[in-house]
C-alpha positions in Angstrom: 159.2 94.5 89.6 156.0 92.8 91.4 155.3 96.4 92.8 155.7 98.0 89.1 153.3 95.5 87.9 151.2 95.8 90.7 151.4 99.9 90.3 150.3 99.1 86.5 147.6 96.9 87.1 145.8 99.3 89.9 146.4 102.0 87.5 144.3 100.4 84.5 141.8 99.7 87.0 141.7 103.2 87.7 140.9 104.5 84.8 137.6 101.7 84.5 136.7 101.5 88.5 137.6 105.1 89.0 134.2 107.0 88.2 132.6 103.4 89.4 133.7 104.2 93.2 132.3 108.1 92.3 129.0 107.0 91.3 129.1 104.4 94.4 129.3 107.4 96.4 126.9 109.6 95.0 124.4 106.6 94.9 124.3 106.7 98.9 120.8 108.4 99.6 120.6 111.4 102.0 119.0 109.3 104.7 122.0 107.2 105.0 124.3 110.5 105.1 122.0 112.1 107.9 121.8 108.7 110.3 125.4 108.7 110.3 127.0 108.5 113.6 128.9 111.7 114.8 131.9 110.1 114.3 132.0 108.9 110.5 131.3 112.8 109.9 134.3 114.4 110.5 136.3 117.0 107.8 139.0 115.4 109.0 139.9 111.7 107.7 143.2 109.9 108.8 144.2 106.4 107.1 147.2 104.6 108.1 148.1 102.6 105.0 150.4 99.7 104.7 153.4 99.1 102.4 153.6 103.0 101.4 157.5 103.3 101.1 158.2 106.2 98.7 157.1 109.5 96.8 155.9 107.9 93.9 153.6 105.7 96.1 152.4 108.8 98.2 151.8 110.6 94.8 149.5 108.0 93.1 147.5 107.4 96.5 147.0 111.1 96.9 146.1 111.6 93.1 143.2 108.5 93.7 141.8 110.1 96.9 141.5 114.0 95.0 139.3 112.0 91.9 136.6 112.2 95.0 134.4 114.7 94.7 133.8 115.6 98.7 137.6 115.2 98.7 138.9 119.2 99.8 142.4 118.2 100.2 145.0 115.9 100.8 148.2 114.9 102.6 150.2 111.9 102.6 152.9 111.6 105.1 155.4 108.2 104.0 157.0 108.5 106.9 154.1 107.8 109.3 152.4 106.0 106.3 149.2 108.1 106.7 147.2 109.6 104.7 145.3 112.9 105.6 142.1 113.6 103.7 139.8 116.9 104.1 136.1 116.5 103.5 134.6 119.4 101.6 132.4 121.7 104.1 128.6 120.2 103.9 129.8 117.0 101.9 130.7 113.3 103.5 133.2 110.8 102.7 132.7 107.1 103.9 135.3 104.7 105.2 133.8 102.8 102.7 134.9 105.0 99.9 138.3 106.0 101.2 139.6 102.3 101.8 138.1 101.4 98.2 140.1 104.1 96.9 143.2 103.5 98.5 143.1 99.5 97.1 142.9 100.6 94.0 146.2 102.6 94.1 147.5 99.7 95.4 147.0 99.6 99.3 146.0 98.6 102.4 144.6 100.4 105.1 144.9 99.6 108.3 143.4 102.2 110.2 140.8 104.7 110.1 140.2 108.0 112.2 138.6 110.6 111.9 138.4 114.3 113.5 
């Protein structure tokens, strides 16, 4: 039940935070995208989230992550509890963003990597 209501709640939020985190994004000027270290650019993101036990959760991370607009792809493993993200060719994603995202479907992440 606390994990419905918990679902419920980050799902409202969604729908009023949602283009909030977009426009956060976009708001990032083009200096801070071309200082970034090597590193934070990768197409590839990896997350390991916590307390991701089922479909449904995989479904509604991976259905927060693709509101993104760098966002190219994404897989969601439950068994490993990670989530694999694909950055659009030319675009960037921060850590920043993708954590954000993934507490407001109802998460924690507790790892980032990136390739």
């Amino acid at each position: 039940m606390k994990k419905l209501l918990t679902l419920i709640i980050a799902s409202v939020g969604l729908v009023f935070v949602g283009p909030a985190l977009a426009e956060e994004a976009e708001s990032r000027s083009a200096a801070e995208i071309v200082s970034a270290e090597p590193e934070k650019t990768g197409r590839i993101i990896q997350a390991s989230v916590d307390g991701m036990h089922c479909e449904n959760c995989a479904d509604s991370i991976s259905k927060v992550i693709l509101r993104e607009e760098a966002v190219e792809a994404v897989e969601v493993s439950v068994e490993a509890k990670v989530v694999t993200i694909t950055v659009k060719e030319g675009m960037s994603l921060s850590d920043e963003v993708v954590e954000k995202a993934i507490f407001w479907a109802g998460y924690d992440i507790a790892e980032i990597t990136r390739a």
